[in-house]
Every structure is written in C-alpha cells, then in structure tokens.
C-alpha positions in Angstrom: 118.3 124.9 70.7 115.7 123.3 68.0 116.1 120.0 69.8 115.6 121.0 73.4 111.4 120.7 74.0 110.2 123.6 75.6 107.2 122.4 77.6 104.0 124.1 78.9 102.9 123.0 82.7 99.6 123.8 83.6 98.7 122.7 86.9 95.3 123.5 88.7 95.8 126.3 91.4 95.6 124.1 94.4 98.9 123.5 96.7 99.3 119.7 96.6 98.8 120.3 92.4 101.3 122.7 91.9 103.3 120.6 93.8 102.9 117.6 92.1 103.7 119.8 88.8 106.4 121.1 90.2 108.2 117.4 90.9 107.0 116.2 87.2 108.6 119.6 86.2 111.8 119.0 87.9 112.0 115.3 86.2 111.4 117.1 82.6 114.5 119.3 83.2 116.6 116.2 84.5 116.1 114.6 81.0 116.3 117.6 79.3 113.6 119.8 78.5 112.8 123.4 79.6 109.7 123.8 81.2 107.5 127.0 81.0 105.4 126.6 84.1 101.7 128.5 84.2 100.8 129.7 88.0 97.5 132.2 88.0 98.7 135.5 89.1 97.2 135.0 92.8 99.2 131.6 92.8 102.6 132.7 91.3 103.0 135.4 94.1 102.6 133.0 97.1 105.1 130.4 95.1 107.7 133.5 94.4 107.5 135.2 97.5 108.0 131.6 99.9 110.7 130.4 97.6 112.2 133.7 97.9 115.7 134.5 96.5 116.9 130.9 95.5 114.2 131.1 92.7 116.2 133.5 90.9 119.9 131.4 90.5 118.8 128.0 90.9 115.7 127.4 88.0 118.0 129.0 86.0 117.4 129.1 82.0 115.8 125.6 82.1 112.8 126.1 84.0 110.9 129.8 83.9 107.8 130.2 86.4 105.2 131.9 84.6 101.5 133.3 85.6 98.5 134.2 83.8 95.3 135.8 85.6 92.3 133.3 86.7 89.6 135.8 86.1 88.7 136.2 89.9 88.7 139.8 91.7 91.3 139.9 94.3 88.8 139.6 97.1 87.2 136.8 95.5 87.6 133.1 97.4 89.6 131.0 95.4 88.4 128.2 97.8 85.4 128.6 96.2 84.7 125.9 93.2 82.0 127.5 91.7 84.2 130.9 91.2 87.2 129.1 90.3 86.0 127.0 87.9 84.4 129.8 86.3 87.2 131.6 86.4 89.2 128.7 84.8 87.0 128.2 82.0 85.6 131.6 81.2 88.6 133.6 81.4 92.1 131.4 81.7 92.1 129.9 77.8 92.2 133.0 76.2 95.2 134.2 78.6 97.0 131.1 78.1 96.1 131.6 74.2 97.9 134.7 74.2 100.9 133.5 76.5 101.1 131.2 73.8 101.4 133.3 70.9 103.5 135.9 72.5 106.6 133.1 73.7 106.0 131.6 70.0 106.7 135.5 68.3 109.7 135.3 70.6 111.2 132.2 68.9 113.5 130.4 71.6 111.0 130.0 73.5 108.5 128.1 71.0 106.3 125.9 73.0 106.5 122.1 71.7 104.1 120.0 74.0 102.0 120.9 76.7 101.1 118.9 80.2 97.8 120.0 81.6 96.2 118.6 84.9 93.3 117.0 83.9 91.9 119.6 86.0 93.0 122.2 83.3 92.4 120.0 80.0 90.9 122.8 78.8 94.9 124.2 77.8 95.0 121.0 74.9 92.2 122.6 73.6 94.1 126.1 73.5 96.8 124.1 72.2 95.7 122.6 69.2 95.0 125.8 68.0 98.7 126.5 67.4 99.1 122.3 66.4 100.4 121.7 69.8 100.4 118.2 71.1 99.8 117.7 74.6 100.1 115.0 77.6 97.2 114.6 80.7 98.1 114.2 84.0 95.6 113.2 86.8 97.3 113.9 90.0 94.7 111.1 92.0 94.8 107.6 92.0 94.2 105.4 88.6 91.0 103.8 90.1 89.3 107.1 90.8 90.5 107.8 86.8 89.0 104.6 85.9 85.4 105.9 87.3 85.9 109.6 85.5 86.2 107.6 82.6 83.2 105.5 82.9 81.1 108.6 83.3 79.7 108.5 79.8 78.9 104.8 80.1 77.3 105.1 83.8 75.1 108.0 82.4 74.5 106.2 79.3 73.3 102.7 81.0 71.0 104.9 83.5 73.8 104.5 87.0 73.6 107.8 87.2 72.5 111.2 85.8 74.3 114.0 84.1 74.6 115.8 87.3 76.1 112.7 89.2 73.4 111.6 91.0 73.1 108.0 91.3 70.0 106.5 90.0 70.7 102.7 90.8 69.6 101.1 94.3 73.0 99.1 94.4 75.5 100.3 96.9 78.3 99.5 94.8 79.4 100.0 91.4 81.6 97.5 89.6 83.7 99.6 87.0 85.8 96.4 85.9 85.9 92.8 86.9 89.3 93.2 87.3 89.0 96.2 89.9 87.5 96.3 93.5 83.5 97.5 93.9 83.1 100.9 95.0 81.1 102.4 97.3 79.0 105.0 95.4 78.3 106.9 98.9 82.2 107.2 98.1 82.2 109.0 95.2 84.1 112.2 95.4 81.7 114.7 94.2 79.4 113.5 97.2 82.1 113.8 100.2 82.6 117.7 99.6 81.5 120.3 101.5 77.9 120.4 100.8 76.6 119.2 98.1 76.0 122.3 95.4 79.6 122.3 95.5 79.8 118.5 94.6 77.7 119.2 91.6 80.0 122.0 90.4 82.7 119.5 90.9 81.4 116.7 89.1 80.1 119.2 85.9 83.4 120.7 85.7 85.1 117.6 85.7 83.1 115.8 83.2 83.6 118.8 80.6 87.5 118.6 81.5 87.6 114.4 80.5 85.8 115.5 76.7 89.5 117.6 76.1 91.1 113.8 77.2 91.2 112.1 73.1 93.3 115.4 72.4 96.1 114.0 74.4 99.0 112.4 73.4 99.5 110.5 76.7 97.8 109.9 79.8 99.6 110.3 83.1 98.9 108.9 86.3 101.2 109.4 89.9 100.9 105.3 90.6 102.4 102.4 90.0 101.5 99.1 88.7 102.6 97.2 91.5 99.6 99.7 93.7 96.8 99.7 90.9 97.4 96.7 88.6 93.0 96.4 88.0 92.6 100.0 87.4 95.6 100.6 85.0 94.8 97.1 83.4 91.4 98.6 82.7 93.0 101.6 81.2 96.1 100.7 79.4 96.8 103.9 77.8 97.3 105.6 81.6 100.8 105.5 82.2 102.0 105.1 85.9 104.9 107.7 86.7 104.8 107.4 90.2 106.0 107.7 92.7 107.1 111.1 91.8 109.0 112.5 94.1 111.3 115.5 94.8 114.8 115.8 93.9 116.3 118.0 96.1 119.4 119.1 94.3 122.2 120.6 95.6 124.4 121.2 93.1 122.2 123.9 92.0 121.4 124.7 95.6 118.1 123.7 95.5 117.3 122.7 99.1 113.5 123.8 99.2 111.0 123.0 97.8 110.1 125.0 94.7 105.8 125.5 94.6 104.7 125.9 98.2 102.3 128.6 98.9 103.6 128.6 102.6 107.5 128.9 103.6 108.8 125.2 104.7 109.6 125.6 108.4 113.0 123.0 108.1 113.8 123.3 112.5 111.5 120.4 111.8 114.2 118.4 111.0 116.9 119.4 113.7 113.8 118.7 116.0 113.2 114.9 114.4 117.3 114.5 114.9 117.0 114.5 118.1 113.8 111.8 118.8 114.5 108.0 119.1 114.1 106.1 116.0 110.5 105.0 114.9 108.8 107.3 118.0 107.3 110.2 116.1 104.0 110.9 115.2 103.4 112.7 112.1 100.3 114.5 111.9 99.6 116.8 108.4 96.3 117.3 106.7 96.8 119.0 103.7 96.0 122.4 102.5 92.2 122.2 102.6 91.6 120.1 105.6 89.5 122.4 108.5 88.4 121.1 112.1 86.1 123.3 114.4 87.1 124.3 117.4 85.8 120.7 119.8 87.7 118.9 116.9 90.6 120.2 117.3 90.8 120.6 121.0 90.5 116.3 120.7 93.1 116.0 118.4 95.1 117.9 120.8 94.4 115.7 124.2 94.6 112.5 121.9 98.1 113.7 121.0 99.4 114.5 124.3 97.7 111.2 126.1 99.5 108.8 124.2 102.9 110.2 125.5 104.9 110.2 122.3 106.5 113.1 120.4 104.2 114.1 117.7 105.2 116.6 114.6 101.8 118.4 114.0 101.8 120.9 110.8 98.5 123.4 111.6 98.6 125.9 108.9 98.6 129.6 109.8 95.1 130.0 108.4 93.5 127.4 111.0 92.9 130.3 113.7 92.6 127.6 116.3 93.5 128.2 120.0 95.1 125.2 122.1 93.0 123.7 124.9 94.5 124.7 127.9 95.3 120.6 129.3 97.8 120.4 125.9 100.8 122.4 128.2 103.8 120.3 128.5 103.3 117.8 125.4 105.8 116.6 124.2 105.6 117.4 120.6 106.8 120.0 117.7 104.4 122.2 116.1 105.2 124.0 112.8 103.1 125.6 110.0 104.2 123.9 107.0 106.5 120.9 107.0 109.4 119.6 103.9 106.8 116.7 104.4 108.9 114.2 102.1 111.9 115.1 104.2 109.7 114.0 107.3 108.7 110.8 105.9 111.9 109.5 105.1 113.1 110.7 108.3 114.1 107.6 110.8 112.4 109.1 114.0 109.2 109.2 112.1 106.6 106.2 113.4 103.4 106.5 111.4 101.3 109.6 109.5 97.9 110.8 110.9 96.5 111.7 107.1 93.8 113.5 105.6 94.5 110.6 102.7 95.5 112.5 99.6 96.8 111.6 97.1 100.1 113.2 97.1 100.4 112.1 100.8 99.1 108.7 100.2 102.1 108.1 97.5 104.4 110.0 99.6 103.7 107.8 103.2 103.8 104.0 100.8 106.8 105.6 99.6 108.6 105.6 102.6 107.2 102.5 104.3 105.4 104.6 106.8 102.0 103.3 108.3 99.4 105.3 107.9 96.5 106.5 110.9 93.6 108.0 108.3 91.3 111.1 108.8 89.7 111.8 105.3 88.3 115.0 105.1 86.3 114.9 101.8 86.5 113.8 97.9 88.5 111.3 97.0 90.2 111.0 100.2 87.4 108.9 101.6 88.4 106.3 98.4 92.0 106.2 99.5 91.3 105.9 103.0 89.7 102.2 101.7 92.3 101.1 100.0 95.0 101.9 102.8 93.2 100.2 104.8 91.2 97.7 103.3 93.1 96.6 100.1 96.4 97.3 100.8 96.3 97.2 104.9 99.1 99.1 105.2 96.9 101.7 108.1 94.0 102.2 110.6 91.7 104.9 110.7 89.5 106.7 113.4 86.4 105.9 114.1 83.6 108.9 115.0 81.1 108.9 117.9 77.7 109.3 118.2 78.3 113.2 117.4 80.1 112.9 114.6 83.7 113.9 116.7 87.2 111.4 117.1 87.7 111.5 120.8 91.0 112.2 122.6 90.1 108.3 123.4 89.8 107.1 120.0 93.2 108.9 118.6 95.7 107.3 121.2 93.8 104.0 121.1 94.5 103.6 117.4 97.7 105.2 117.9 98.8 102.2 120.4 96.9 99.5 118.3 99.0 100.3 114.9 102.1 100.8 116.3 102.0 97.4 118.2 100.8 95.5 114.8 104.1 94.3 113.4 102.3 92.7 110.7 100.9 96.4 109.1 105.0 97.5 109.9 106.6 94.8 107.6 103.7 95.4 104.6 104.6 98.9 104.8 107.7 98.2 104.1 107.5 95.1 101.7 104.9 97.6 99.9 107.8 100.8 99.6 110.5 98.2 98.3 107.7 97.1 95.7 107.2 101.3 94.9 110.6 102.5 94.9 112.0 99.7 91.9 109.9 101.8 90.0 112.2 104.9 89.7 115.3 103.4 90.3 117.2 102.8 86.5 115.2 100.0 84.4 112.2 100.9 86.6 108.7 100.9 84.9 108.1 103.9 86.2 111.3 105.5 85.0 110.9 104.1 81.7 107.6 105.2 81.2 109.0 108.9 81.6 112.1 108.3 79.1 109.8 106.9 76.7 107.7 110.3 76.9 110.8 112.6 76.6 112.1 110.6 73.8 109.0 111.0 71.5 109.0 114.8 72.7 112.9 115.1 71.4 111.9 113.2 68.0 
C-alpha cells in the first residue's frame, strides 16, 4: 500500500465547498490516491443521510467520508460567520489533530498530504506538526485570490486598514497592470449581509492566507484561457478547472456524493421533454434569500415571458406563490443535479446568483448567463460575465431596491435574441473544456500534483 497517498480533504462546511471538494476528491481517486475526507459532524449527517445507501458500496475502500465536531452547540446557526469561524479556529485544529494521530497509530491509513480550502488553512498548520505537506485550494476565482494576496501590501501602503476598510478616495484598485481595476465597493467582505459580518469575514480570511507559505501548491478552479492577468500575477496558483463531476457508473455512482439536500433527478425526464434551447434555468445557491415582494416578482417575471423555466427554491425558503403564478409553464424542484441541467440540450440560459462553482459550471457548458448576485464575491463575477467576458446580462433594480416582473422577462427576451452573447458562450466552453481533455493544461496540472505526491 506504501505507495498509494492517502490524502486529507478539508473543505469549509458550506454546500457549494463540499462540493467542490468532493469533485477534486473524485479526481484524486481516478489517479490513484485514497482520500480521507473531513465533514464537521453537523455537515457529515446531511451528506450521509441524502446520499443514502449508495455511499456505503460505491466510495468503497478508496475514498472514506470522515467528520470531526465544529465546536458549535446543536442549536447554534451555522449561517452565522462569527460562530462558525470561531468554531473553526478555536475548536476544529485540535480535533483534526487528534484524527490525525489516531489514523497514523492505525498504519494503513497514514496520512501523506493534506488539501485544505483556503478557508480551512488552518489544517497545514495542524499538519506540519506530524511533517505533513499540504496543497491550498481556493474554491473562487484567481482574480479575487490575487486581491487576498495583496492584503498585506494594500495595508502596508495605507489602501486600506487591518479591518478592510478602504482608506483611499479612488474607486478602484489596480492589483496588477496586467489585471482589470476593481471596484473596491466590490470587495467581498463589503457585499455581505451587514457589515459586522464583512469584518468577521475579512479578519478570518486574512489569518487563513498567513498558513498560505506552508503549502506545497496552490490551487485554483479556473483556467488560463478565463484568468490569464490574475494567474500571470500569481504564477504559483495552479488552474485545475473546470472541475467537474464524474458521474461513474461502473461503480454506480449516479448522484452526487456531498449535497446537504437529496438531488430531485424528475428534473431531467421533465427537461426531456422541452424543445431544445427553451428552458430557463433559474438556481441561486445555498445561501441566496429573497423576501417575500421579491420573490412574488421573480415568479410573475417567470410566467410572463411564456417559456418553461426549471426553478430550484430550496425547502428552507418558506415562500408562498403569488396567487397570478397558476398555470406556468415551468418545473419547480428543491435541489437540482445542476451540472446534469446545464449540459442538458433543452436548457437556454441560467438566472445565477454568480458563484463560483456556478459561474465555472454555466462557461462550461456554453450556457448564457442572466445574473442576480446576492453578496460577496458574486458581485465580482457578475462583472466579469458580463463585462469582461460578455458572455450574460444582469437585472437591473428600481427605485426600491426590487427586479420587477418587467425587468426579468425583458432581459430574458433581450439575451436570448443576442446571437452574438450565444456563439461567445460557446467559443468560450470549447476554450474551457481543452483544458481537461488528455494533454489539457488543466489536466496536466493535476498529474503533475499526484505524481510528486506518489514520489
């Protein structure tokens, strides 16, 4: 067995992390690892229970899903940054510490290397306790990297201050000549839900990058062909991207492996039966949360443009349907295979809340993209669909702050009569897709890892 890496996954306990892990996981094991992967206890139940039996007989020996408690009572909101964070860093080291040392007493299982979320660099820290090497991943796009990276220097030169706040008068921030300006009213840590929680954000983050020089490698979900300033800047982030699922049947792997939520798959009989390129897809994430007049517009925007829409509306959104949505002509379900979706041919364009994971997924598939950030970084990827890489639209607010029923089936008829945003779209997912296919950069880039793992 001495050859075979055993490697420790560490994602942050958010859904589209996990997955993202998950994916990156499943790639390991394809080239030959075995992969020990960390859940917090709260986190590992919702994965078990919605993967349900298949778990069992399909990871078999090479993958083994592992938890490890996050320090939070179990009434205790895990939405809630300052508490999880806490959690994270007060009380998560010391039980990965000792997951550690008990697999190593066991032998067979002796962890080699471990990959942490930059979210969780803390874990190379625990690590190099026992002389284990380790790889970062940051599950978000290079360029929003690039400016955690310049942190230091932007605090240093008087841009901003050790709690974020931006000190300069300029509305933009140049991070490399070779990258586009930002916006700094863009910066993540300002678009979350009120701005304590930003500054929790920011702090945590910026004590997560001083863990970054114990890493091996640096990896990134892009490619070069989407990010060539940002990764130009940073030449030791690697682009693995676009990293996307495998579903294997051979082992009978059919679901997704890492949702919190059970993948409703009438989905797909449901898109079988549309007309090619006539479907709406409309999926915001795990975090995304309208009020009540929001929603009710999204609704009526749906229903008057007159197309089938697939809308995923999670079970904890507690929203009730205005009563003028009757007789639509769309699907609803509460969580979606949403790769399976994309590549779907009946699929037209994604309504998006713009993350990252989503963003990747939609270039990947040559799918336009209508955009409804909801906070952090989205906001930044919202730009670059639409600005840098005009490959999508977004909505535009009115005087109170709503997207009218108006505004979401005028957009809806402006991108899908702009041939011009349809052929980038799919120029761009030729361009993404080389990456992974054999002699791809991408591809390479991940042998290349696994190969100094096996040395």
């Amino acid at each position: 067995m001495s050859n075979i890496p055993v490697v420790l996954v560490v994602p942050l306990p958010a859904q589209g992390h996990v997955n993202l892990f998950m994916i990156l996981s499943q790639k390991l094991v394809e080239n030959g690892c075995r992969v020990v992967f960390v859940n917090t206890e709260f986190d590992h139940k919702r994965v078990v229970s919605s993967f349900g039996e298949q778990q069992q007989h399909s990871t078999n020996q090479a993958m083994r899903l592992v938890s490890v408690p996050d320090g939070l009572g179990a009434d205790d909101d895990r939405k809630d940054p300052s508490k999880l964070f806490d959690g994270l860093q007060n009380s998560m080291p010391k039980a990965l510490e000792k997951l550690i040392k008990d697999m190593n007493l066991k032998g067979d299982d002796r962890i080699s290397f471990i990959v942490a979320d930059l979210f969780m660099a803390w874990a190379l820290d625990v690590g190099s306790k026992f002389g284990i090497k380790g790889a970062i991943v940051w599950p978000a796009s290079a360029a929003i990297f690039a400016l955690l990276w310049s942190f230091p220097s932007f605090i240093d030169d008087g841009t901003m201050d050790s709690d974020g706040v931006i000190l300069t008068t300029k509305e933009t921030i140049l991070i490399s000549p070779c990258m586009t300006e930002m916006n700094t009213r863009d910066f993540f840590w300002f678009n979350m839900r009120d701005k304590i929680e930003g500054k929790i954000i920011f702090q945590y983050v910026r004590h997560c990058c001083q863990s970054l020089n114990l890493a091996e490698w640096w990896l990134c979900n892009t490619t070069h062909e989407l990010e060539p300033g940002a990764l130009s800047f940073l030449p030791k982030l690697l682009p693995i991207g676009p990293l996307l699922r495998s579903y294997d049947t051979k082992i009978g792997i059919t679901k997704a492996i890492g949702q919190y939520w059970e993948e409703d798959l009438s989905c797909m009989n449901w898109l079988d039966e549309q007309h090619h390129g006539t479907v709406l897809y409309v999926a915001f994430g795990s975090f995304t949360q309208f009020d009540q007049n929001q929603f009710n517009e999204l609704a009526l925007g749906l229903a008057l443009t007159y197309r089938p829409f697939l809308w995923v509306i999670r079970e904890d959104s507690n929203m009730e349907y205005p009563h003028e949505f009757k007789g639509h002509k769309g699907k609803i379900v509460s969580w979606a295979p949403q790769q399976k979706v994309l590549s779907h041919p009946a699929i037209a364009c994604f309504v998006t809340h713009c993350g990252w994971n989503s963003t990747i997924e939609g270039l990947s598939n040559g799918v336009p993209f209508l955009c409804w950030p909801y906070f952090g970084d989205q906001i930044q990827n919202k730009k670059y669909i639409c600005d840098e890489l005009k490959v999508g639209l977004s909505f535009d607010k009115d005087e109170n702050g709503v997207v009218s029923c108006k505004e979401v089936k005028l957009k809806v008829e402006q991108l899908l009569s702009d041939e011009n945003i349809k052929s980038r779209s799919l120029e761009l997912k030729e361009k993404v897709m080389n990456n992974i296919v054999k002699g791809g950069a991408s591809l390479e880039n991940l042998k290349r890892i696994v190969k100094w793992l096996k040395e």
